[in-house]
C-alpha positions as CSV (number, residue, x, y, z in Angstrom):
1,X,27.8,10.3,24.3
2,X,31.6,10.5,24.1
3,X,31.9,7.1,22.2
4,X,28.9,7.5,19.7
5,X,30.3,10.7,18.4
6,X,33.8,9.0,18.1
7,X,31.9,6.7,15.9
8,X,30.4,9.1,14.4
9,X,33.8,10.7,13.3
10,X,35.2,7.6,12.7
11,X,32.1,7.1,10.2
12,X,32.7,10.2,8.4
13,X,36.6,9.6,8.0
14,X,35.6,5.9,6.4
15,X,33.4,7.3,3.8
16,X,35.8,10.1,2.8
17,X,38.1,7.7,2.5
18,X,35.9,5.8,-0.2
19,X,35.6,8.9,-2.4
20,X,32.5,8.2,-3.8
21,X,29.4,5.6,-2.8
22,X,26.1,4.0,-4.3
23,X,24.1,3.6,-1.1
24,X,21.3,1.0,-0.6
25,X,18.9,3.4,0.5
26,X,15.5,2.4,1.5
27,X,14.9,5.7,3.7
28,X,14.8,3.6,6.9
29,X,16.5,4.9,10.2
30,X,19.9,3.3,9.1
31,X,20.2,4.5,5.9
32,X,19.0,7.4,5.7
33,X,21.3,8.5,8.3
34,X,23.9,6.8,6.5
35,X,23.1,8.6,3.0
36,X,22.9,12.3,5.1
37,X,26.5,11.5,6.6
38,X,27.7,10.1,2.9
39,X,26.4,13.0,1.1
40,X,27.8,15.7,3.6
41,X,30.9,14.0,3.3
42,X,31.1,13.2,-0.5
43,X,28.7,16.1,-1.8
44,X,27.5,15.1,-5.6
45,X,30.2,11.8,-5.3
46,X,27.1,10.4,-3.3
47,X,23.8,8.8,-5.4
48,X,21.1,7.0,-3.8
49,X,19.9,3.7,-5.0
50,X,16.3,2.5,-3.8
51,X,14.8,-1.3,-4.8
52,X,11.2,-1.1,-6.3
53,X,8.9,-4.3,-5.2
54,X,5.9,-5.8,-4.1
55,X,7.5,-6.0,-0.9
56,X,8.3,-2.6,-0.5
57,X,5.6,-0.7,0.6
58,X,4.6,2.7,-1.9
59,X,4.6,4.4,1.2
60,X,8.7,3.9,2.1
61,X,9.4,4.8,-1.8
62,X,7.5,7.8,-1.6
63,X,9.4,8.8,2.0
64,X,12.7,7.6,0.4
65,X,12.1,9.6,-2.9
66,X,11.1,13.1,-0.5
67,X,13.8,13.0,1.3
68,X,16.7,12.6,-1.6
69,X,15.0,15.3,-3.2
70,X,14.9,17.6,-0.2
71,X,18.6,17.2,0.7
72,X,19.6,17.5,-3.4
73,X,20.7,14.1,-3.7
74,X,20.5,11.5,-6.7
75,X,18.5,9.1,-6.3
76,X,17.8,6.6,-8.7
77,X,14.9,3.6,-8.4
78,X,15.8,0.4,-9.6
79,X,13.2,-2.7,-10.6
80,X,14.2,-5.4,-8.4
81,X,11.1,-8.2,-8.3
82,X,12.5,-10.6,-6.1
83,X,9.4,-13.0,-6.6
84,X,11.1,-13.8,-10.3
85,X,14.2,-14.9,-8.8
86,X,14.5,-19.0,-9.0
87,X,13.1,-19.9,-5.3
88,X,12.6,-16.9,-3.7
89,X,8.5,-17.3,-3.8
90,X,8.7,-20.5,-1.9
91,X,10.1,-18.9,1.1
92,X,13.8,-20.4,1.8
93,X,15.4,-20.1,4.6
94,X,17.9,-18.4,2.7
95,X,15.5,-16.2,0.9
96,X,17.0,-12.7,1.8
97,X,20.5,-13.8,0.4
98,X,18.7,-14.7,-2.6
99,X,17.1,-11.3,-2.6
100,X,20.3,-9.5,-1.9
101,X,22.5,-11.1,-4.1
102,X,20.5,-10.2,-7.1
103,X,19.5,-6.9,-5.8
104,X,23.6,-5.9,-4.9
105,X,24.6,-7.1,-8.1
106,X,22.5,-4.6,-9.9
107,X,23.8,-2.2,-7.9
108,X,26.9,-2.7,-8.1
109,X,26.4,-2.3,-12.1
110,X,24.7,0.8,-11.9
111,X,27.8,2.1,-9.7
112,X,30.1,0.6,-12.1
113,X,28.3,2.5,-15.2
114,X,28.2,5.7,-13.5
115,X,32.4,5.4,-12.1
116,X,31.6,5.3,-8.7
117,X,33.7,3.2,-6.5
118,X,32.2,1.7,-3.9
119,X,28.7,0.4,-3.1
120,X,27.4,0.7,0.7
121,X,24.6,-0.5,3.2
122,X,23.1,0.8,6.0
123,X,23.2,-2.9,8.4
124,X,24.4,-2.5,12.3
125,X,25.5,-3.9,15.1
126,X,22.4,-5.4,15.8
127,X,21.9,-7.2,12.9
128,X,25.2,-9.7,14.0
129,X,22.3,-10.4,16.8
130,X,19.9,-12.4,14.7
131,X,19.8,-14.8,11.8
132,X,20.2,-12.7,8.7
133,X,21.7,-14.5,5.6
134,X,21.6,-11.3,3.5
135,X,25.0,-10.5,4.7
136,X,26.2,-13.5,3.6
137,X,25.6,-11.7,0.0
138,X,27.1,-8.5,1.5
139,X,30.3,-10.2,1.8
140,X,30.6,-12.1,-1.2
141,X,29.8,-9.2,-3.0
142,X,32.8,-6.8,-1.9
143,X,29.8,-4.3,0.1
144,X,30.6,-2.4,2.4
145,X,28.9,-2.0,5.8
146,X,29.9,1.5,7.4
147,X,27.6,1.5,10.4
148,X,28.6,-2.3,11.2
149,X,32.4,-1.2,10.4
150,X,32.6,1.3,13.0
151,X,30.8,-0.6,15.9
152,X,27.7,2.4,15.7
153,X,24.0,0.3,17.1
154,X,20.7,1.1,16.3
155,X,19.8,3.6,19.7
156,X,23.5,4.9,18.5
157,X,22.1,5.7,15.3
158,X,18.5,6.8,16.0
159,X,20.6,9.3,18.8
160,X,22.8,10.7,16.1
161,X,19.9,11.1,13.7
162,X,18.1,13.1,16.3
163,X,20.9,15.5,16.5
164,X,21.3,15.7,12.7
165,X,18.0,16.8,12.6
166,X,16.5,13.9,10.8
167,X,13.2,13.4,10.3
168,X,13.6,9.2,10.1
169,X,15.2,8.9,14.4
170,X,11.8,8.1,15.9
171,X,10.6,6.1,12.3
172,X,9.3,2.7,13.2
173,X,11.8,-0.4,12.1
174,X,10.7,-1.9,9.1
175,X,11.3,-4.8,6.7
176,X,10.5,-6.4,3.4
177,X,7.2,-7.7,2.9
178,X,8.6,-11.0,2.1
179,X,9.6,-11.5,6.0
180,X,5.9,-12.1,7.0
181,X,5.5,-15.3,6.1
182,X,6.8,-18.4,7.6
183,X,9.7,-20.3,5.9
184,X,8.5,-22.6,3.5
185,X,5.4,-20.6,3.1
186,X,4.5,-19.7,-0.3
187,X,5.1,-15.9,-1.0
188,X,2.5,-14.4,-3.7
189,X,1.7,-11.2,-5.0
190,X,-2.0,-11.2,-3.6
191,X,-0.6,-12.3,-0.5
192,X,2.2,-9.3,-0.5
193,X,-1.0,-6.8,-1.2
194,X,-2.9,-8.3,1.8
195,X,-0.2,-7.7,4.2
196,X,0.8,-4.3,2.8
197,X,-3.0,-3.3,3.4
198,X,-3.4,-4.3,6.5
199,X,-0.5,-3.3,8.1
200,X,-1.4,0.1,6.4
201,X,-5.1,0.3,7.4
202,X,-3.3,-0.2,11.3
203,X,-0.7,2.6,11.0
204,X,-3.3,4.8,10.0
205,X,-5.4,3.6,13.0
206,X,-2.8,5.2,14.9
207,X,-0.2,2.2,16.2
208,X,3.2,3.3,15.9
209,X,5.1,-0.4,15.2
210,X,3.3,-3.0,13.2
211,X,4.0,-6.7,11.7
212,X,1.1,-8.6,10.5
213,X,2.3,-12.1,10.1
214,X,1.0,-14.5,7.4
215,X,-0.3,-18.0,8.7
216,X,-2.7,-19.1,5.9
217,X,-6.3,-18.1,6.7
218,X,-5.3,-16.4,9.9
219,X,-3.3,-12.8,10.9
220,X,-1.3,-12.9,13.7
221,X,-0.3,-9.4,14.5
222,X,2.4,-7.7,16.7
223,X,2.1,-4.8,17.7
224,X,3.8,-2.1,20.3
225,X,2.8,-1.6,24.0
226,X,0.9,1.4,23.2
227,X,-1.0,-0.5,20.5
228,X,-2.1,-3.2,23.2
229,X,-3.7,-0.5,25.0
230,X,-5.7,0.9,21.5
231,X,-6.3,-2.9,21.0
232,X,-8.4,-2.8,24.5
233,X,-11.3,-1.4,23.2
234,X,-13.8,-3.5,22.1
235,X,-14.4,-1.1,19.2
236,X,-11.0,-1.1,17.8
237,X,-10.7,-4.9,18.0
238,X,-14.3,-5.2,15.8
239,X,-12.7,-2.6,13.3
240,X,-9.5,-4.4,12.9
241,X,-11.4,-7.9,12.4
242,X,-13.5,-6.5,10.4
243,X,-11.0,-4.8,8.2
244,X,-8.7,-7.8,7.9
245,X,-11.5,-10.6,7.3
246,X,-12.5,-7.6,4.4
247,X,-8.2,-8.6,3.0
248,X,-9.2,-12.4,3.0
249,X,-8.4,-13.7,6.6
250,X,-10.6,-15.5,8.2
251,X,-9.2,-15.2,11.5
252,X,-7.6,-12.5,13.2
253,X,-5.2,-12.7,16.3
254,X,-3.3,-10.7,18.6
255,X,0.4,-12.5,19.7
256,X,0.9,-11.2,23.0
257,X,4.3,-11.5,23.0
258,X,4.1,-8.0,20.7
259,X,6.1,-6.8,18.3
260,X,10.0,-8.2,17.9
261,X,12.3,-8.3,15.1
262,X,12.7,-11.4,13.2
263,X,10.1,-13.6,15.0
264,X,9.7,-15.6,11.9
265,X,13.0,-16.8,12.9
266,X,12.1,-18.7,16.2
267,X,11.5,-21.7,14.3
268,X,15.0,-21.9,13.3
């Protein structure tokens, strides 16, 4: 406990030091609880900045939008359709440094127009774990990376949220869309809508963490340890087919390795 809330401070002294930050806020975990520190920090020096796609669910836009409203903060949406940037729909393996890259640059503009000095994202310790070319972008592009800069993890983070009072320290993780599909895979707008239904039609079922992976004709979906056992009942298993089949797949499966982070990745 000691050492998270020495990161914590060493957090806050970081961002005060910035004077003033455009934050890449997608009302995840991460940064929402980096935006809450920021603003308490910074006050009205502080604006929000959240990306508006296919691959961001209306759901996390809404949550995003509700919760800089409730805490007083700008917020400001920005148009960012990654599937009109050169390459992106075909699924590189580089596609989320494609996405960032364009989506940090206008970013950084809108923080340039409005005099504010520095541009921030909400990426962590964990993220050095796994393949993520996105920070490539990061770098190149002069962002900064508070939670990464002062050593804070994910449990670190969801810890402090809880004391903050945050709504978002139990939320589920979630990604873009985009990272559903295999690499090389083509990514589509009726494909994005599939995906988005179906992992929305199983959150309202009632299972707390969700992928549904894009192979094609088929659904391979991971789910959490309490969704295996929701997934045991014959019942639940015909509705899900059923449902699914109704988006366009024509087969449905269950990975039982469950839910992971980046599992699209294993075939790197």
């Amino acid at each position: 406990m000691e050492q998270r809330q020495e990161k914590f401070e060493a957090l806050k002294r970081q961002l005060k030091e910035l004077g003033s930050v455009a934050v890449a806020f997608s009302g995840g975990v991460d940064s929402t609880f980096l935006l809450k520190t920021a603003a308490d920090v910074l006050g009205d020096k502080v604006v929000a900045i959240t990306a508006r796609s296919l691959s961001f669910p209306q759901r996390e836009l809404d949550e995003a939008s509700a919760f800089a409203a409730g805490q007083g903060i700008t917020h400001l949406i920005v148009d960012s359709e990654e599937l009109e940037i050169e390459g992106f729909s075909l699924n590189p393996k580089n596609r989320c440094y494609l996405c960032k890259t364009e989506l940090f640059t206008k970013i950084r503009e809108i923080a340039a127009q409005r005099g504010i000095a520095w541009v921030a994202e909400a990426s962590n310790m964990d993220d050095n774990g796994d393949y993520r070319p996105g920070l490539q972008a990061v770098a190149e592009l002069g962002i900064r990376s508070p939670l990464r800069e002062v050593g804070l993890y994910k449990g670190e983070i969801r810890q402090l949220s809880r004391e903050l009072g945050l709504p978002t320290w139990n939320k589920p993780s979630f990604a873009c869309l985009a990272s559903r599909f295999p690499y090389g895979g083509r990514i589509t707008p009726e494909r994005l809508r599939m995906i988005d239904r179906a992992e929305q039609f199983l959150l309202d079922l009632g299972i707390y963490q969700v992928r549904v992976r894009f192979h094609e004709n088929l659904a391979r979906i991971e789910i959490d340890e309490d969704g295996f056992e929701l997934m045991l009942k014959r019942e639940m298993r015909e509705t899900v087919h059923d449902k699914l089949h109704e988006l366009g797949f024509t087969y449905v499966a269950l990975d039982l390795k469950g839910y992971r982070t980046g599992s699209m990745n294993e075939t790197l």
